[in-house]
KEMAR-993525 format. One record per atom (N, C-alpha, C): residue in one letter; residue number from 1; x, z, y; atom name. Coordinates in Angstrom, 1 decimal. Example, Ala and Ser with C-alpha at 12.3 -4.5 7.8 and 13.67 -1.06 7.14 Angstrom:
["a" 1 [13.2 7.8 -5.7] "N"]
["a" 1 [12.3 7.8 -4.5] "CA"]
["a" 1 [13.2 7.8 -3.3] "C"]
["s" 2 [12.8 7.1 -2.2] "N"]
["s" 2 [13.7 7.1 -1.1] "CA"]
["s" 2 [12.9 7.9 0.0] "C"]
! end
This chain:
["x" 1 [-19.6 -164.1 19.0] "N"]
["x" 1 [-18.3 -163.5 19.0] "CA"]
["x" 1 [-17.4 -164.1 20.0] "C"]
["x" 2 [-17.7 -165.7 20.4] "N"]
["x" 2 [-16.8 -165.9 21.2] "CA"]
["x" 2 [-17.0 -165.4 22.2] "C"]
["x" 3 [-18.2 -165.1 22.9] "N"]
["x" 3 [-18.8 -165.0 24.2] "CA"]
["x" 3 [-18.2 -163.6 24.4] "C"]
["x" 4 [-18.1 -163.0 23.1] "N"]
["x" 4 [-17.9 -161.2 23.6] "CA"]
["x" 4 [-15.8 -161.3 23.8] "C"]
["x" 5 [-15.1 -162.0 23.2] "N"]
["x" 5 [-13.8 -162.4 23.7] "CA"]
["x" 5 [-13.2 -162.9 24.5] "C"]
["x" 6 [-14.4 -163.7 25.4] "N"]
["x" 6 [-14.0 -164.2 26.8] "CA"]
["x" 6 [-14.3 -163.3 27.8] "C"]
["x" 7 [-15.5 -162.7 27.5] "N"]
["x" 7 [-16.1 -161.3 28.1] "CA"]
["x" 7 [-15.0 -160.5 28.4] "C"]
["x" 8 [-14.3 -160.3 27.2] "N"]
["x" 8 [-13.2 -159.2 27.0] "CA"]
["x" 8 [-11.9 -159.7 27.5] "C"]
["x" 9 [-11.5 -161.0 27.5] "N"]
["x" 9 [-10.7 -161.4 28.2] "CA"]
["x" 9 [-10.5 -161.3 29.9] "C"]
["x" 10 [-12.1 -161.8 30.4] "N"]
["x" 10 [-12.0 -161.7 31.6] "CA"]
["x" 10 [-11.9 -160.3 32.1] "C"]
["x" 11 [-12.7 -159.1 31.7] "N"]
["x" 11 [-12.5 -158.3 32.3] "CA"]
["x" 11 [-11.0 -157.5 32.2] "C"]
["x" 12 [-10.2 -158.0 30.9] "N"]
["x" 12 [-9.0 -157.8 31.0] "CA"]
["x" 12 [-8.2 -158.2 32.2] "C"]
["x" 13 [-8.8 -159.7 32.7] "N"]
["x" 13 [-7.7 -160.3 34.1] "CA"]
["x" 13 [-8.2 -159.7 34.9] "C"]
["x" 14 [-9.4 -159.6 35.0] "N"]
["x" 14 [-10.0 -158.7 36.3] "CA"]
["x" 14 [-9.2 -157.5 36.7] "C"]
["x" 15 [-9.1 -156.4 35.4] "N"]
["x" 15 [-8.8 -155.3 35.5] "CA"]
["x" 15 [-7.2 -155.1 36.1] "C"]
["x" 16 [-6.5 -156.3 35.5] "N"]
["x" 16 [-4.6 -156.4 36.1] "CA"]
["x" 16 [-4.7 -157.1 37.5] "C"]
["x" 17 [-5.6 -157.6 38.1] "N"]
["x" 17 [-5.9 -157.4 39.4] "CA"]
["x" 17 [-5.9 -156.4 40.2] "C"]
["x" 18 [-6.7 -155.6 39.5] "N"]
["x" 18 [-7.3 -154.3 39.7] "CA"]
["x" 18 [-5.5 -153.6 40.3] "C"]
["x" 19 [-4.7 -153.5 39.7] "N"]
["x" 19 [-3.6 -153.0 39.2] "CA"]
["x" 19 [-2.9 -153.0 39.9] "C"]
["x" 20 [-2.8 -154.7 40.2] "N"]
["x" 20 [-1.9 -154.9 41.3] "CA"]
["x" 20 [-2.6 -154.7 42.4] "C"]
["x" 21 [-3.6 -154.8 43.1] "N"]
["x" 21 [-4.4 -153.5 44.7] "CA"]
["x" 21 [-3.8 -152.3 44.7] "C"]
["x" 22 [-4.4 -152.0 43.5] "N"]
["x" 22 [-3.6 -150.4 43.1] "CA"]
["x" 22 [-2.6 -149.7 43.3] "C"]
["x" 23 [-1.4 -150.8 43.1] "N"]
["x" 23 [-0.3 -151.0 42.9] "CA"]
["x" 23 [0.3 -150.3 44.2] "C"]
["x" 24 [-0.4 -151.9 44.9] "N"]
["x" 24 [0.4 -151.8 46.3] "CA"]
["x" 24 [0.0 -150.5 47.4] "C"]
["x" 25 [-1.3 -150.0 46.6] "N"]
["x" 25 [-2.2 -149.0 47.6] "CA"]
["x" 25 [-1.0 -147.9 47.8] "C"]
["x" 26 [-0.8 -147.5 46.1] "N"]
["x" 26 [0.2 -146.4 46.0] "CA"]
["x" 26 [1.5 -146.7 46.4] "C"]
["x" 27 [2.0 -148.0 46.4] "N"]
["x" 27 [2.9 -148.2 47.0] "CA"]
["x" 27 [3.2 -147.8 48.7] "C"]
["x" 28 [1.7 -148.0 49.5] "N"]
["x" 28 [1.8 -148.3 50.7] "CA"]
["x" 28 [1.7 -146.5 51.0] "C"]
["x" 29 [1.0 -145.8 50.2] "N"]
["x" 29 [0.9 -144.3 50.8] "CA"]
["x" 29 [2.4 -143.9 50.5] "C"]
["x" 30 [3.1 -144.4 49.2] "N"]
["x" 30 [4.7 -143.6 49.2] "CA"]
["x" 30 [5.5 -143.6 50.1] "C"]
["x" 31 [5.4 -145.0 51.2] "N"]
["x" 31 [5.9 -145.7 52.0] "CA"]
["x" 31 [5.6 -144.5 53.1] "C"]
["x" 32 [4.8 -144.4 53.5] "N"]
["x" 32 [4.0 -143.1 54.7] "CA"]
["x" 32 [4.3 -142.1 54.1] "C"]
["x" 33 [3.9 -141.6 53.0] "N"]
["x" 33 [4.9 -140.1 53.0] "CA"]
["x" 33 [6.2 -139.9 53.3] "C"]
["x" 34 [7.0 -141.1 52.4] "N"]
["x" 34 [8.3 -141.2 52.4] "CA"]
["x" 34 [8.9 -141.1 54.3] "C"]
["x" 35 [8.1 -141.5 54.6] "N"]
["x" 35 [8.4 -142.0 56.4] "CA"]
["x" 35 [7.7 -140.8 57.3] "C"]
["x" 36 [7.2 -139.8 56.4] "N"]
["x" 36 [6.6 -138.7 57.1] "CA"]
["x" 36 [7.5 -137.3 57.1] "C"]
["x" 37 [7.9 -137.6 56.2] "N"]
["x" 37 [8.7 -136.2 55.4] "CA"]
["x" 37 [10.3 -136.9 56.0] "C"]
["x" 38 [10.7 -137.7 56.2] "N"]
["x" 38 [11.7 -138.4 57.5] "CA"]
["x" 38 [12.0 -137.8 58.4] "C"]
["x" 39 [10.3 -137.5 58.7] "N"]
["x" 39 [10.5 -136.8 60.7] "CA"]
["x" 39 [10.1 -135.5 60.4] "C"]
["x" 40 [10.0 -135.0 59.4] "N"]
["x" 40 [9.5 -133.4 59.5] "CA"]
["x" 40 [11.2 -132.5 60.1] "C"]
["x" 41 [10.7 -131.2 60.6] "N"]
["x" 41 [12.0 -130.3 60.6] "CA"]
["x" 41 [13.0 -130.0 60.0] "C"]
["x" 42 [14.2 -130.3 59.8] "N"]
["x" 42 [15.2 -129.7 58.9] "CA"]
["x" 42 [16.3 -128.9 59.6] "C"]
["x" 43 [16.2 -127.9 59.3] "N"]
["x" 43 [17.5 -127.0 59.9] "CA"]
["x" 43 [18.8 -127.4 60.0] "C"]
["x" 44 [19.6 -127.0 60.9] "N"]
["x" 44 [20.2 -128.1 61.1] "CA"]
["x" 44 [22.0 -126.9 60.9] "C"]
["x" 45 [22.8 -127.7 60.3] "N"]
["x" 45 [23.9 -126.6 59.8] "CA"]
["x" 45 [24.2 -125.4 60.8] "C"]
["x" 46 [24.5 -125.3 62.0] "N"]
["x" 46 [24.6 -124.3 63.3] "CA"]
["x" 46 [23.5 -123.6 63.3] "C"]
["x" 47 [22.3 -124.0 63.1] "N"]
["x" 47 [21.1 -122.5 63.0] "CA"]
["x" 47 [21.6 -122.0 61.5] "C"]
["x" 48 [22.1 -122.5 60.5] "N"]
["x" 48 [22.0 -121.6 59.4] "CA"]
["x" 48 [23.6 -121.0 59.5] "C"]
["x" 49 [24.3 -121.3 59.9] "N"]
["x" 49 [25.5 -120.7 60.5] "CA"]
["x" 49 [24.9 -119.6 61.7] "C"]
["x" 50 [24.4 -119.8 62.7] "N"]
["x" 50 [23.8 -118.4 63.8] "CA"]
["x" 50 [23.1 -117.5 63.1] "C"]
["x" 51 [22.3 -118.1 61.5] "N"]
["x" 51 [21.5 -116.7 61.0] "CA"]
["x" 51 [22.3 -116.1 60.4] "C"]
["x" 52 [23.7 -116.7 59.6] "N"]
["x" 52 [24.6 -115.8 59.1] "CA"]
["x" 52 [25.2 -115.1 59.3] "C"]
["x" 53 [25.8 -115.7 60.9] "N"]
["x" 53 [26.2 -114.5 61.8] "CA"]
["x" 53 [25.5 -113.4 62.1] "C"]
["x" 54 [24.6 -113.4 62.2] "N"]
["x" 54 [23.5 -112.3 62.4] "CA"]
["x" 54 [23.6 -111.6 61.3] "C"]
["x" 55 [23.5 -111.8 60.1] "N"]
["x" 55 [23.0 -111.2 59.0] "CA"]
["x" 55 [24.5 -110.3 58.8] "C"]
["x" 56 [25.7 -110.9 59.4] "N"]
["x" 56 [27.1 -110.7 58.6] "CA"]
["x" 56 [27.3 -109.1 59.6] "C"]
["x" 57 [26.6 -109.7 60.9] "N"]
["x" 57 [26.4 -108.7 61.7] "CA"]
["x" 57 [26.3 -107.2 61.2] "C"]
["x" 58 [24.7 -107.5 61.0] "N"]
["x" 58 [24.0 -106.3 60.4] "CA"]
["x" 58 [24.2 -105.7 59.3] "C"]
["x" 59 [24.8 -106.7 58.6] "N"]
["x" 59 [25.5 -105.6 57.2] "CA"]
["x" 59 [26.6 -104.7 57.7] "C"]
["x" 60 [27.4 -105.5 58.8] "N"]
["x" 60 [28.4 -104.5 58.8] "CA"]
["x" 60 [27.9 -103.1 59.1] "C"]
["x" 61 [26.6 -103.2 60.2] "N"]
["x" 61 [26.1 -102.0 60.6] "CA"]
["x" 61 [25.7 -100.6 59.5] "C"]
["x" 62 [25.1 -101.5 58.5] "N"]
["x" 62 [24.0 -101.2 57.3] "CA"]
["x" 62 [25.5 -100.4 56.4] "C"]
["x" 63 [26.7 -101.3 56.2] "N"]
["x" 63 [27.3 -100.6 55.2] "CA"]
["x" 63 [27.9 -99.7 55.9] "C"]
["x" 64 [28.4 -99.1 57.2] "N"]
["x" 64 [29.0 -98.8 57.8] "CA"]
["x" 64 [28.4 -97.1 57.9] "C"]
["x" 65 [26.9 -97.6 57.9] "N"]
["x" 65 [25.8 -96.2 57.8] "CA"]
["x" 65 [25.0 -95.7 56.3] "C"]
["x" 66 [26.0 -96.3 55.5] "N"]
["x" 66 [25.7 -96.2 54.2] "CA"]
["x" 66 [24.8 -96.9 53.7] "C"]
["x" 67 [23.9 -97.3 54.2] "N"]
["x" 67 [22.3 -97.7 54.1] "CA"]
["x" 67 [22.7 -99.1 53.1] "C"]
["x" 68 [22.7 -98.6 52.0] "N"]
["x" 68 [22.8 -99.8 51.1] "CA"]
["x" 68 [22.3 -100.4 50.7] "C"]
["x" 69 [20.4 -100.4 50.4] "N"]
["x" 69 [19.6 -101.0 50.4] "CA"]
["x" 69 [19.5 -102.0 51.5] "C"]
["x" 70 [19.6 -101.7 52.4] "N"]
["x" 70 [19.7 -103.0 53.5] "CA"]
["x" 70 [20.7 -103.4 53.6] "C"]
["x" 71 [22.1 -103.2 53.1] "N"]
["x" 71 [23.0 -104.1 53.0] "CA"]
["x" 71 [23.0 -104.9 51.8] "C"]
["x" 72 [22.4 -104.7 51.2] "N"]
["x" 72 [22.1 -105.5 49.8] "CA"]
["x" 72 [20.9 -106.5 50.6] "C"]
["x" 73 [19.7 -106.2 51.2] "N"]
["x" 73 [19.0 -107.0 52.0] "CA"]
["x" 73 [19.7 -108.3 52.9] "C"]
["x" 74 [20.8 -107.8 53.3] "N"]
["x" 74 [21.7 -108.6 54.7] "CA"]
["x" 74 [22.6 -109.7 53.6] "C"]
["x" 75 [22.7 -109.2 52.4] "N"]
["x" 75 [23.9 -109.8 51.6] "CA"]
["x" 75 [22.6 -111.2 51.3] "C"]
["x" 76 [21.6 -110.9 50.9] "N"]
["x" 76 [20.6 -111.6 50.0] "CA"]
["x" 76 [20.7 -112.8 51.2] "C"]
["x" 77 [20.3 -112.1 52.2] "N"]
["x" 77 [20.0 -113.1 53.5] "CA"]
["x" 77 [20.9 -113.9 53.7] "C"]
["x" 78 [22.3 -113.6 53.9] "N"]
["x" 78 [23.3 -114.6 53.8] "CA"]
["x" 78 [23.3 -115.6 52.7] "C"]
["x" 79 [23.4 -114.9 51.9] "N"]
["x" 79 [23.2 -115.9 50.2] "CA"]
["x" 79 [21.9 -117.0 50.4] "C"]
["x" 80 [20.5 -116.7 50.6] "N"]
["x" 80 [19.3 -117.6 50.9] "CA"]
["x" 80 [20.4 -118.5 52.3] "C"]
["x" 81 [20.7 -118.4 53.5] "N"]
["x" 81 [21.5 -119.1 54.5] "CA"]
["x" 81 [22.2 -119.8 53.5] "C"]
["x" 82 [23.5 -120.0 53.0] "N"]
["x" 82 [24.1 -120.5 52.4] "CA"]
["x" 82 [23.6 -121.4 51.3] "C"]
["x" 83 [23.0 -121.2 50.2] "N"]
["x" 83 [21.8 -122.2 49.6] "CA"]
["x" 83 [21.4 -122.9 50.6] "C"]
["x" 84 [20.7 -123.3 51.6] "N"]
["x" 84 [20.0 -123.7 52.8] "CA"]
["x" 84 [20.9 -124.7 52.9] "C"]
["x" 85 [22.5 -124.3 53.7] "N"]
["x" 85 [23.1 -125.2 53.9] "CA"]
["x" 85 [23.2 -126.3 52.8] "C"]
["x" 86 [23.9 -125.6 51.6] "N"]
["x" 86 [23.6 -126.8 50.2] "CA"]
["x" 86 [22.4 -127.4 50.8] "C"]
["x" 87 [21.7 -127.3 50.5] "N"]
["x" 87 [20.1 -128.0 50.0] "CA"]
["x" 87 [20.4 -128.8 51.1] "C"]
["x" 88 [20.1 -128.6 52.4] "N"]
["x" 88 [19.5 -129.0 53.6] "CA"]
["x" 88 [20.5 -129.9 54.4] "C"]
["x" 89 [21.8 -129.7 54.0] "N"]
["x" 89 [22.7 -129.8 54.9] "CA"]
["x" 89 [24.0 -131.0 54.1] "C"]
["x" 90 [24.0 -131.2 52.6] "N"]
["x" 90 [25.0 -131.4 51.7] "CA"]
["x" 90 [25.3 -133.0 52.4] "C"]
["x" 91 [24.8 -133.5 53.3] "N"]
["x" 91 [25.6 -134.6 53.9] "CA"]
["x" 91 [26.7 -134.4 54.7] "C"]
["x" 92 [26.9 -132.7 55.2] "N"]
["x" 92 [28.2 -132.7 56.0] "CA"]
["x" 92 [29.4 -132.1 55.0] "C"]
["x" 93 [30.7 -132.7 55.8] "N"]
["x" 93 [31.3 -132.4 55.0] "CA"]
["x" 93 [32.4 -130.8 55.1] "C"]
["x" 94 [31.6 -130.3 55.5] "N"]
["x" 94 [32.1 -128.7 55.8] "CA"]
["x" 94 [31.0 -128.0 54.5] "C"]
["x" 95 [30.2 -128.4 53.9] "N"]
["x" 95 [29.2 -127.6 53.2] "CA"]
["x" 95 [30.3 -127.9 51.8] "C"]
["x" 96 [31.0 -128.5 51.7] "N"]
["x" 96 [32.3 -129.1 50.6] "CA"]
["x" 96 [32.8 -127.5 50.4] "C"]
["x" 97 [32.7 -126.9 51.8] "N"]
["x" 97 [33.9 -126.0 51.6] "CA"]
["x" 97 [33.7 -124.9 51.7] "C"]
["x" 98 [32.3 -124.1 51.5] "N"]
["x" 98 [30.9 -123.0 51.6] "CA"]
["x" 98 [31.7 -122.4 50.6] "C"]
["x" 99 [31.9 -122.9 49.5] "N"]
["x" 99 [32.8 -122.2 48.2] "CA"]
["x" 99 [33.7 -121.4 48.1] "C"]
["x" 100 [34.4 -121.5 49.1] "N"]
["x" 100 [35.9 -120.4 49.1] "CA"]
["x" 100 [35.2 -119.1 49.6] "C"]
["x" 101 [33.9 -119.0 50.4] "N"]
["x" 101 [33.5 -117.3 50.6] "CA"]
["x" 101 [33.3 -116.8 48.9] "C"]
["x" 102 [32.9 -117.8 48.1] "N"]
["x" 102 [32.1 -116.8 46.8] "CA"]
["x" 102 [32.9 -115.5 46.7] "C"]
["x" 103 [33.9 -115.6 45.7] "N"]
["x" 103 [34.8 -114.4 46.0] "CA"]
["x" 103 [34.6 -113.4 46.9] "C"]
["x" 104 [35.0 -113.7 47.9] "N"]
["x" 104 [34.7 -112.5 48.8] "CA"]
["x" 104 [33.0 -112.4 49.1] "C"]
["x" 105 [32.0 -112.7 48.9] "N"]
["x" 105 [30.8 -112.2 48.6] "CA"]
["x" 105 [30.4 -111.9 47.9] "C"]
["x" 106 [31.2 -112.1 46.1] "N"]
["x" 106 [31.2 -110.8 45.1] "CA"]
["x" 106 [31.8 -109.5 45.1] "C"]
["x" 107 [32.8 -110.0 45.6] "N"]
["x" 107 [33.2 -108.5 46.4] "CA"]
["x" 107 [32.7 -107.6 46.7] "C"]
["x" 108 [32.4 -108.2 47.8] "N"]
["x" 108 [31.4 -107.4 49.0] "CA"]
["x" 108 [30.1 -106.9 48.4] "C"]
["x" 109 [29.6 -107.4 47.5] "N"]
["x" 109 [28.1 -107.2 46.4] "CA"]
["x" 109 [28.3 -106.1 45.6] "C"]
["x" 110 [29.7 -106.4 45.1] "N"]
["x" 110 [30.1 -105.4 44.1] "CA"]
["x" 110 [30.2 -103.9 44.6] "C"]
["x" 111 [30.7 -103.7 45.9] "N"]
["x" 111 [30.9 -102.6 46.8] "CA"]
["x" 111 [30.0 -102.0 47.1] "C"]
["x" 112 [28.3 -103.1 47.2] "N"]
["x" 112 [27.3 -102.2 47.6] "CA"]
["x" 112 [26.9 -101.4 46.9] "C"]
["x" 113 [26.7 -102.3 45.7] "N"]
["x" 113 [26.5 -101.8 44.6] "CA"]
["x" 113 [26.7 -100.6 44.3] "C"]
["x" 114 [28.0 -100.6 44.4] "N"]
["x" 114 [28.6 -99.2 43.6] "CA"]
["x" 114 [28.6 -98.1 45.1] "C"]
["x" 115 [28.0 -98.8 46.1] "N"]
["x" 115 [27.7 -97.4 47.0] "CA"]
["x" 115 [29.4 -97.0 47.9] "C"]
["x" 116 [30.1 -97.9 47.8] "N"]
["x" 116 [31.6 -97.3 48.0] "CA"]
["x" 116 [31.6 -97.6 49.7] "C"]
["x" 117 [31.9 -96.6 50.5] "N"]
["x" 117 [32.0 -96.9 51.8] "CA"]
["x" 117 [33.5 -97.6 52.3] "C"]
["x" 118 [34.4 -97.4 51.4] "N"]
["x" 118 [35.8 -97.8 51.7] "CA"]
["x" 118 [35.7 -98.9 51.3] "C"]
["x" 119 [35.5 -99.3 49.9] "N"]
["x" 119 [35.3 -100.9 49.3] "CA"]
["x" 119 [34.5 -101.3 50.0] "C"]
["x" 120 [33.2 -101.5 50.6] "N"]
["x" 120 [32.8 -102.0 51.4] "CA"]
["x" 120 [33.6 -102.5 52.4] "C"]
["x" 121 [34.0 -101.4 53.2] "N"]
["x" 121 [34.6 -102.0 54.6] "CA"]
["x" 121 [36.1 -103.0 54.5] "C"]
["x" 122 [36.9 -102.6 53.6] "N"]
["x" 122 [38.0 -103.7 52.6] "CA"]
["x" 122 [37.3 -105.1 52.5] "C"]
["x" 123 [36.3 -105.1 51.5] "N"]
["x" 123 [35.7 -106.0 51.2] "CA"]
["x" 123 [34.6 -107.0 52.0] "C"]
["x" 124 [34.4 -105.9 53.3] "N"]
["x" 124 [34.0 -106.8 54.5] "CA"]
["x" 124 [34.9 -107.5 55.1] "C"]
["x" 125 [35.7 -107.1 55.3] "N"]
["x" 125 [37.5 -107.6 55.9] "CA"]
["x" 125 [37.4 -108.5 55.7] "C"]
["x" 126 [37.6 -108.7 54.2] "N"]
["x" 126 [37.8 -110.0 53.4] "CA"]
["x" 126 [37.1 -111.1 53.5] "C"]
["x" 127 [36.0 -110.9 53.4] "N"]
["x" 127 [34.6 -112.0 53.6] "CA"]
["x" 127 [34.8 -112.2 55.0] "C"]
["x" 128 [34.9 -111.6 56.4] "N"]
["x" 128 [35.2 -112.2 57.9] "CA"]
["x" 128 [36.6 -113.2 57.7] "C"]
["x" 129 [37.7 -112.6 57.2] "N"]
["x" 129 [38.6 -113.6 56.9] "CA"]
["x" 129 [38.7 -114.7 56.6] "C"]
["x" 130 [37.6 -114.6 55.2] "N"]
["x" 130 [37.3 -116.1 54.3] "CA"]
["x" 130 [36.4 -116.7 55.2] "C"]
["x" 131 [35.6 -115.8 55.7] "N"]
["x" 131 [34.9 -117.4 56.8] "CA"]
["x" 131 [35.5 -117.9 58.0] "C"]
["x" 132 [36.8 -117.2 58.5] "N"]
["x" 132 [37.2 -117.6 59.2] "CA"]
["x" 132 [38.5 -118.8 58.6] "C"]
["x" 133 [39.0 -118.6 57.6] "N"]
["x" 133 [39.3 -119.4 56.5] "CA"]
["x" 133 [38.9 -120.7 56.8] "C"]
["x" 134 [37.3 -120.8 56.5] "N"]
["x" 134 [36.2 -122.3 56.2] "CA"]
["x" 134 [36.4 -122.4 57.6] "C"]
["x" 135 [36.5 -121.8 58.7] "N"]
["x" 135 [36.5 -123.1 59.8] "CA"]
["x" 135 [37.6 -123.0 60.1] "C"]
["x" 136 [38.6 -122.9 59.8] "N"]
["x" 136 [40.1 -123.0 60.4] "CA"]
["x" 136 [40.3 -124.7 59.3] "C"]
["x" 137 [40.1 -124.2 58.1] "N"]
["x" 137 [40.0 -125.9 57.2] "CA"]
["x" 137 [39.1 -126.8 57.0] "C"]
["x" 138 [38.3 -126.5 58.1] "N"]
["x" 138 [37.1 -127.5 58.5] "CA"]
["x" 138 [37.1 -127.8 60.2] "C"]
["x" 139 [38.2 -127.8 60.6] "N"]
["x" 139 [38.5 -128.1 61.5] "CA"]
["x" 139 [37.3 -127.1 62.9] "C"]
["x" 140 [37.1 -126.1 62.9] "N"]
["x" 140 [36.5 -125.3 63.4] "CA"]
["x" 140 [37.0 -123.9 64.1] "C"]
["x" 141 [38.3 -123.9 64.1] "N"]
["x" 141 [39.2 -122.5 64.0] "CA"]
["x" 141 [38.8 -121.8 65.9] "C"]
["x" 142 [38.3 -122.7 66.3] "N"]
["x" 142 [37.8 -122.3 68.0] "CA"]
["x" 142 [36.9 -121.2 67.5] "C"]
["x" 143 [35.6 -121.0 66.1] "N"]
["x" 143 [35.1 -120.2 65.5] "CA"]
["x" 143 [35.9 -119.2 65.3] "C"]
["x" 144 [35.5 -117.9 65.5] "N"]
["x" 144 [36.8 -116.5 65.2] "CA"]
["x" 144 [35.6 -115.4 65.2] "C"]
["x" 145 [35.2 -115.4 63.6] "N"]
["x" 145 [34.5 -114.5 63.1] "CA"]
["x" 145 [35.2 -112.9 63.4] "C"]
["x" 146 [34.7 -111.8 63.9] "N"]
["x" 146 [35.4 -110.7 63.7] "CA"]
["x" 146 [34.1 -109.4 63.5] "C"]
["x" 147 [34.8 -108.3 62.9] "N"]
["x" 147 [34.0 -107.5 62.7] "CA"]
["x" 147 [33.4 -106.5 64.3] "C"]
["x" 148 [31.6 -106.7 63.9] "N"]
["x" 148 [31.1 -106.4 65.1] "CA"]
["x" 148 [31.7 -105.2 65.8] "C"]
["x" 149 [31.3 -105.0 67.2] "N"]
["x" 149 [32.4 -103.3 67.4] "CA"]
["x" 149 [30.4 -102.5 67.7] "C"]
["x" 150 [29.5 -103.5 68.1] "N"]
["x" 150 [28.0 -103.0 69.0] "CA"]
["x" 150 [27.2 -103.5 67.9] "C"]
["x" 151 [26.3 -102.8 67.3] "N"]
["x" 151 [24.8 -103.7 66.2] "CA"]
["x" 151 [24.2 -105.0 67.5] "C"]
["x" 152 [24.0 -106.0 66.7] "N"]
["x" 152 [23.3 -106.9 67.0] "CA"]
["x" 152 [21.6 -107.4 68.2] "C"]
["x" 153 [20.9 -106.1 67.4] "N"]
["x" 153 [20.0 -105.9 68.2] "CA"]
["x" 153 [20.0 -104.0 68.3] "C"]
["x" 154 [19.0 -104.0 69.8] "N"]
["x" 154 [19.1 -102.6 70.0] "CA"]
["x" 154 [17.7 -101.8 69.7] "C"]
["x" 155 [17.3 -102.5 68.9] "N"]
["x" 155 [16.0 -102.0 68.3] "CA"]
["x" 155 [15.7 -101.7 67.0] "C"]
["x" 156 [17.2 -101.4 66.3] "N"]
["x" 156 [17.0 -101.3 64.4] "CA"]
["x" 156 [17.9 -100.3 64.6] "C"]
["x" 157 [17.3 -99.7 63.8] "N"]
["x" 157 [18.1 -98.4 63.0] "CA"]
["x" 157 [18.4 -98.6 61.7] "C"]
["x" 158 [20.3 -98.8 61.7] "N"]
["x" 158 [20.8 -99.0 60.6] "CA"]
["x" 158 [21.0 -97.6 59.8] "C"]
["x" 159 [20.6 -96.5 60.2] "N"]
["x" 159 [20.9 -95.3 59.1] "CA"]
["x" 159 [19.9 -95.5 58.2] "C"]
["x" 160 [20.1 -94.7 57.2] "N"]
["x" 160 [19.2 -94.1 56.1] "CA"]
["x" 160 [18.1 -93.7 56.6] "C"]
["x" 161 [17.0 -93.1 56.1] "N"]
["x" 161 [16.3 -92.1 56.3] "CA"]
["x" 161 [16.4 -91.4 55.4] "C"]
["x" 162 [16.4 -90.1 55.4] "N"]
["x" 162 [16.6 -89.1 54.1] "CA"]
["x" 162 [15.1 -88.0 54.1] "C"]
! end
């Protein structure tokens, strides 16, 4: 009995050996991931600001030509940009102030929604204002959001198809 307790002892020390190798193994890969995922790509706030521009773009076009399905598309796109900045970006301190569009992007949601070509364009107003808003109090006001007068690209067709 004793033999089988020392037996059982040692391979108990053995095994917290074991543990601590182990230990450090997992420690040393967290260490390398952690230092990998460091240098990977992160978007950087000005690309997710240039896709919104785009997108703020194209809606104008989309609601302008009724095409409300893609202005609902262009709204989503903005909304995904905006999350982005949260996630990706929450160390600057202009992402503080992403918030004062909500408003005027339920608005503007609300309009597609309901298919209204006048609410729409009111409620586009609005939303260019409030982002010109965020960089006037983010120290950005050289930024001067305005509503497009030419679509974006010259290879989409913002009408319907009927």
């Amino acid at each position: 009995m004793q033999k089988i307790l020392i037996t059982l002892l040692t391979l108990s020390m053995l095994s917290c050996g074991q543990k601590s190798d182990n230990s450090q193994y997992l420690q040393t890969k967290i260490d390398s991931l952690e230092n990998k995922l460091s240098q990977t790509y992160k978007p950087g706030f000005g690309e997710f600001m240039g896709n919104i521009q785009i997108h703020h773009a194209k809606l104008w076009f989309a609601g302008e030509n009724q095409n409300w399905q893609l202005a609902d598309f262009e709204m989503n796109e903005i909304k995904e940009n905006l999350d982005g900045i949260q996630k990706y970006c929450s160390d600057r301190t202009e992402t503080k102030s992403i918030g004062m569009i909500n408003l005027a992007m339920d608005s503007l949601s609300n309009s597609i929604l309901k298919k209204n070509k006048v609410m729409f364009q009111r409620n586009y107003t609005t939303l260019t204002n409030s982002c010109n808003t965020c960089h006037q109090a983010t120290n950005h006001e050289y930024n001067v959001i305005t509503i497009p007068k030419i679509p974006p690209f010259s290879n989409q067709d913002f009408m319907t198809k009927k």
